[in-house]
C-alpha positions in Angstrom: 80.8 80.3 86.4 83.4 79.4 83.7 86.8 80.5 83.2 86.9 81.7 79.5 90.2 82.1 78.0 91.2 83.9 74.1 94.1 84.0 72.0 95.6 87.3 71.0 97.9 87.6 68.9 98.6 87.5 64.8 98.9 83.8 63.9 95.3 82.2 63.7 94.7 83.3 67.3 90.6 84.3 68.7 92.1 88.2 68.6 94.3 89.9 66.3 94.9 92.9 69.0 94.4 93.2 72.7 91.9 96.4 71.8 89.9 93.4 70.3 89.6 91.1 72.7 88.1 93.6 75.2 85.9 95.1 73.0 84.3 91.2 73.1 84.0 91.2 77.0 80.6 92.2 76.7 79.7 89.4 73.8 78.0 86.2 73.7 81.2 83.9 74.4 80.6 85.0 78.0 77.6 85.0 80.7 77.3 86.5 83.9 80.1 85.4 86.8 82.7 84.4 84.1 86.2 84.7 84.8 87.6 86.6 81.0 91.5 85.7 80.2 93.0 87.0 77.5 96.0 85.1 76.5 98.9 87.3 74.3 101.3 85.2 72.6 104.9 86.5 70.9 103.8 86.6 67.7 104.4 90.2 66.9 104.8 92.8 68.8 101.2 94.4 69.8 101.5 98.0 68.2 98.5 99.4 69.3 96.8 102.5 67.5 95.1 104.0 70.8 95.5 103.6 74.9 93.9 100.1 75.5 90.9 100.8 78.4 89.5 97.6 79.7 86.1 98.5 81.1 84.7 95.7 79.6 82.3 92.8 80.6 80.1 95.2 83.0 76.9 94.5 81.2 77.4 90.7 80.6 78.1 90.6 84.9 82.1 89.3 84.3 83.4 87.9 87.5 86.6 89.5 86.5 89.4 89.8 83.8 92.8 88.9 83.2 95.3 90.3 80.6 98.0 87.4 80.8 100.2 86.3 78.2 100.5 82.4 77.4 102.5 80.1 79.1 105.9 79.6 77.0 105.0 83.0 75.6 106.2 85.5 78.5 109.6 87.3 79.0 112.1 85.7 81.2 112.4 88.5 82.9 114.4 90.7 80.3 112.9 92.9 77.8 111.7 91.5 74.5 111.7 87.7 75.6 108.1 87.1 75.6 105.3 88.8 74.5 105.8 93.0 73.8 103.3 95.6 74.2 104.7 98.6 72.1 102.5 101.6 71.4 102.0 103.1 67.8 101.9 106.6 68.8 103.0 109.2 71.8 100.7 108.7 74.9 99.5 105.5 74.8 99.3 102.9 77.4 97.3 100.5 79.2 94.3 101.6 81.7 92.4 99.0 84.1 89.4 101.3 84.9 86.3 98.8 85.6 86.7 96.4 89.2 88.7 93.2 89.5 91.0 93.5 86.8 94.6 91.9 87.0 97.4 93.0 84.4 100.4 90.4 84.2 103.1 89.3 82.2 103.3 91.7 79.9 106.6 93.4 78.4 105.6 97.1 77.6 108.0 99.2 75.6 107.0 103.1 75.6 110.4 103.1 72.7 111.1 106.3 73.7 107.6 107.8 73.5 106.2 110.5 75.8 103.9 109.7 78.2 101.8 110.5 81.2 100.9 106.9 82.4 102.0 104.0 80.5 100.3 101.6 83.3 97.1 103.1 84.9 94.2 102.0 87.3 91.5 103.5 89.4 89.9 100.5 90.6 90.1 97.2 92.5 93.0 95.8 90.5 96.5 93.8 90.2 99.4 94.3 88.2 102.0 92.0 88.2 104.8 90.3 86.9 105.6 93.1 83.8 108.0 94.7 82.2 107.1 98.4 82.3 110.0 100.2 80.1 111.6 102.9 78.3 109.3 106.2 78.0 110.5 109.4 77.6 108.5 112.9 78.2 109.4 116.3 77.4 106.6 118.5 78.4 105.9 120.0 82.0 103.8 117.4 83.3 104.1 114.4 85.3 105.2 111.3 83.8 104.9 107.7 85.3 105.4 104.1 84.0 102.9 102.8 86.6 100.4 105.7 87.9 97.5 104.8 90.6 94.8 107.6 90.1 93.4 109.5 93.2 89.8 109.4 91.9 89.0 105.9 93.8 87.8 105.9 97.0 89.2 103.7 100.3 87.2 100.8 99.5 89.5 100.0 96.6 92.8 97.6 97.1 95.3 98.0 94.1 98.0 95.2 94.2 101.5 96.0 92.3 103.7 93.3 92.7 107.4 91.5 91.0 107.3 94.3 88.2 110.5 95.6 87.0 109.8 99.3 86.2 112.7 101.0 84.5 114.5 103.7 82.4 112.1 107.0 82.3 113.6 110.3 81.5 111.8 113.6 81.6 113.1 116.7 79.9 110.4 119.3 80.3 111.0 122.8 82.0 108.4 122.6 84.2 107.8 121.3 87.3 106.8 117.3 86.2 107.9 115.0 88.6 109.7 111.6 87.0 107.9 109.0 88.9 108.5 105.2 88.6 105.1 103.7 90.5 103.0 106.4 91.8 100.0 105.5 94.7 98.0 109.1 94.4 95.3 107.9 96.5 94.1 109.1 99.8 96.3 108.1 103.2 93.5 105.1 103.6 92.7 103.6 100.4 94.7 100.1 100.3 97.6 100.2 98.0 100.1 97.2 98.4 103.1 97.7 96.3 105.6 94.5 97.2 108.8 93.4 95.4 109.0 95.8 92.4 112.3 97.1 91.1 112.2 100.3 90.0 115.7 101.3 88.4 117.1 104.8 86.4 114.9 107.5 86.4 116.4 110.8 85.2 114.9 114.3 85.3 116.6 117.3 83.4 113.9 119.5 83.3 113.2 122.9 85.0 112.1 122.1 89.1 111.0 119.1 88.1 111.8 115.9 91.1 112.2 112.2 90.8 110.4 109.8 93.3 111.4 106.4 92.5 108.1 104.7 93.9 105.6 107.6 95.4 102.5 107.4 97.9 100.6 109.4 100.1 101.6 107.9 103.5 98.9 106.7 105.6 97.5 103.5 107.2 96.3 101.9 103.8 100.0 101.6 102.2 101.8 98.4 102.7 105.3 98.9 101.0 107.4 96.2 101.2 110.6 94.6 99.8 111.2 96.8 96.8 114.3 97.8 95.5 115.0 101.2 94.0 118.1 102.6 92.8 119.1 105.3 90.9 117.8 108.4 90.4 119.2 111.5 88.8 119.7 114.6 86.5 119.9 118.1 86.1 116.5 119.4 87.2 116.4 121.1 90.7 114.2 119.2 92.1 114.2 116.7 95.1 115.4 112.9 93.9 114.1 110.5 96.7 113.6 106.8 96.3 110.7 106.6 98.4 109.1 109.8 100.5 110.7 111.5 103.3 107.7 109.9 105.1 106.9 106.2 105.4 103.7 103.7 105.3 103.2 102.0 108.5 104.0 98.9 106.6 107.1 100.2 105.4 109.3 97.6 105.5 112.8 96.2 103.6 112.9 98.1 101.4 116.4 98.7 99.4 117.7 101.8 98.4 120.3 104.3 96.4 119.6 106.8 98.9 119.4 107.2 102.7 115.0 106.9 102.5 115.2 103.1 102.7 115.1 101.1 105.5 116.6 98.0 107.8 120.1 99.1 106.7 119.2 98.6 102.9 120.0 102.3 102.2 123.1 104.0 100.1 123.3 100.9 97.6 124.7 100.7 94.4 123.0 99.3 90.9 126.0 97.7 90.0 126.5 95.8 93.3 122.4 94.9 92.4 122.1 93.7 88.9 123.6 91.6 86.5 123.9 94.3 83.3 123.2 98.1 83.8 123.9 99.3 79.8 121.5 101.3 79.1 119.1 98.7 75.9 120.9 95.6 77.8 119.5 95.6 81.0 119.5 92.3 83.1 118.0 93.4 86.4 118.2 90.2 88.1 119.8 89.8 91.0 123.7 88.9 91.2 125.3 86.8 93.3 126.3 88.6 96.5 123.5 91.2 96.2 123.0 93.3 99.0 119.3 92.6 98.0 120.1 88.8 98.2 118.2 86.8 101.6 117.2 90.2 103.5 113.2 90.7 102.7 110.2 90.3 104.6 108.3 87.1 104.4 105.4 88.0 102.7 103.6 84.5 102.6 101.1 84.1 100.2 99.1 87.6 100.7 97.9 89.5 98.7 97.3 86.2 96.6 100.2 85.6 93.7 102.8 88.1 95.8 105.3 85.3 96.3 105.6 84.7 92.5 108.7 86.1 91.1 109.5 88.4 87.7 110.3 84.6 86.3 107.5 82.7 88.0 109.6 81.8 91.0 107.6 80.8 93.8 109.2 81.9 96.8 106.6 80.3 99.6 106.3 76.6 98.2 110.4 76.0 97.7 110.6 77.9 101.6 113.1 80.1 100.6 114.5 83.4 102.6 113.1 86.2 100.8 115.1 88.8 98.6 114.2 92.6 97.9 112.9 93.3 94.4 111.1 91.4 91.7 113.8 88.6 91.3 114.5 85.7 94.0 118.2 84.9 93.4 118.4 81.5 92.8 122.5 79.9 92.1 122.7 77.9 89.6 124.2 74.1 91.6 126.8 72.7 91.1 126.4 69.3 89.0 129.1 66.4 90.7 130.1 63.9 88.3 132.2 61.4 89.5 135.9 60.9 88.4 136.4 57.0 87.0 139.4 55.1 85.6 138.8 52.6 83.1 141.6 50.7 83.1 142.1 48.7 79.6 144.2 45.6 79.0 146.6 44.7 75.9 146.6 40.8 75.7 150.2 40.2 73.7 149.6 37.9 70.9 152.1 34.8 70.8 
């Protein structure tokens, strides 16, 4: 077993689109039990024609695949830093739909485009560590920025960790709910969805909802230390950060309304975040967030949950835990010591 890692990107790399590189999954730079990575680096942004499906690498017997972006490459936890996924046309996105794929580092811009799911799986997969940004739909459909299909069955674990998931606004006059990250699997089927930050979501359509970060509750859920704040709009229908109903590993979990829990309900954004304007967003933490040193330990499982939006790692520097995808960490003070040189005038005689 190898680990075989490509370029992506437009300046001499392997690939010139990720579309490319998994159409090669299944080609002779890999054999059976290889671990594909597919490296994107910020060379342009990746303006893709049609939704990118990675199903590849089946036939070849891939261990499993990662769509990463390079180190020195990836966002700093702002939009547009690092490396940009930015659909060409309405409706496309990204779908993980063959086993043991992981999704990470990415910055993905919908620019305003309508869409259904910009992020989507249906299998045993991980998505973690992206930007997930800036769709808007108008028809009377659901829309989502992260969307867990119900066709999978209990035996498959999705991950969704330290993504910051923000500004979706749906103006159709139908009944499509405005959903941040949405688990529609059965009560069973392990979905772990820790430290994601899921901010303004707006509905003004018809009886359309807004659920901030939505699953079917049920022993499979583990919801933990995520921090969701506003929701709004004219449509009639329910705004709730989370569901009236809770995962029995529902835990720390921070928001705008009353439907979080430990206390961390009825916050603010602007007591959360260091810029709110709307294109400007800086959703790390500030200092004295009520986010700041309240979270649930999480450890080191699922494997990669204690690595931050900027690749903070919470369990090796033993830090208290905060509530979303950024660990606040103040910048120290540096001491430099005062001196007094003292200088002497010799009088000439």
């Amino acid at each position: 077993m190898a680990t075989v890692t490509k370029s992506i990107g437009t300046s001499s790399r392997d690939h010139s689109t990720i579309t490319l590189w998994e159409g090669a999954l299944d080609g002779g730079s890999y054999a059976s039990g290889d671990v594909a990575v597919g490296e994107c680096y910020n060379d342009s942004a990746f303006s893709e024609s049609a939704t990118v499906t990675i199903d590849g690498g089946g036939t070849v017997g891939l261990a499993s695949r990662t769509l990463s972006v390079a180190s020195g490459q990836r966002h700093t936890g702002i939009a547009s830093t690092g490396a940009v996924f930015r659909p060409a046309t309405t409706g496309k996105g990204i779908v993980l739909s063959i086993a043991n794929t992981t999704l990470e580092w990415l910055d993905i811009d919908e620019n305003a485009l309508s869409i259904n799911s910009t992020v989507s799986s249906t299998v045993i997969s991980t998505i973690q560590r992206c930007i997930v940004r800036g769709a808007a739909r108008s028809t009377a459909t659901a829309s989502h920025l992260i969307g867990i299909a119900a066709t999978s069955g209990a035996a498959v674990t999705i991950n969704v960790h330290h993504n910051l998931v923000y500004a979706l606004t749906e103006t159709g006059t139908g009944a499509g709910f405005t959903i941040g990250i949405n688990d529609a699997g059965s009560a069973t089927r392990p979905f772990n969805a820790n430290n994601n930050t899921v901010y303004n979501l707006i509905n003004d359509g018809g009886t359309g909802g807004v659920t901030m970060l939505s699953f079917t509750d049920g022993s499979g859920k583990s919801i933990r230390n995520n921090l969701c704040v506003t929701n709004s709009g004219t449509g009639s229908g329910a705004k709730a950060c989370y569901p009236t109903t809770s995962a029995s590993a529902f835990a720390t979990n921070l928001s705008s309304d009353t439907s979080g829990t430990s206390g961390l309900t009825s916050k603010t954004a602007a007591n959360q975040f260091v810029a709110t304007t709307g294109g400007s967003e800086d959703l790390h933490l500030k200092a004295g967030a009520d986010a700041i040193g309240v979270g649930t330990d999480l450890v080191t499982t699922p494997s990669g949950v204690q690595i931050d939006i900027d690749g903070y790692d919470r369990d090796a520097t033993g830090v208290t835990w905060d509530v979303g995808a950024d660990e606040y960490v103040a910048i120290a003070a540096v001491y430099v010591p005062f001196s007094i040189n003292t200088i002497y005038l010799e009088e000439e005689s």
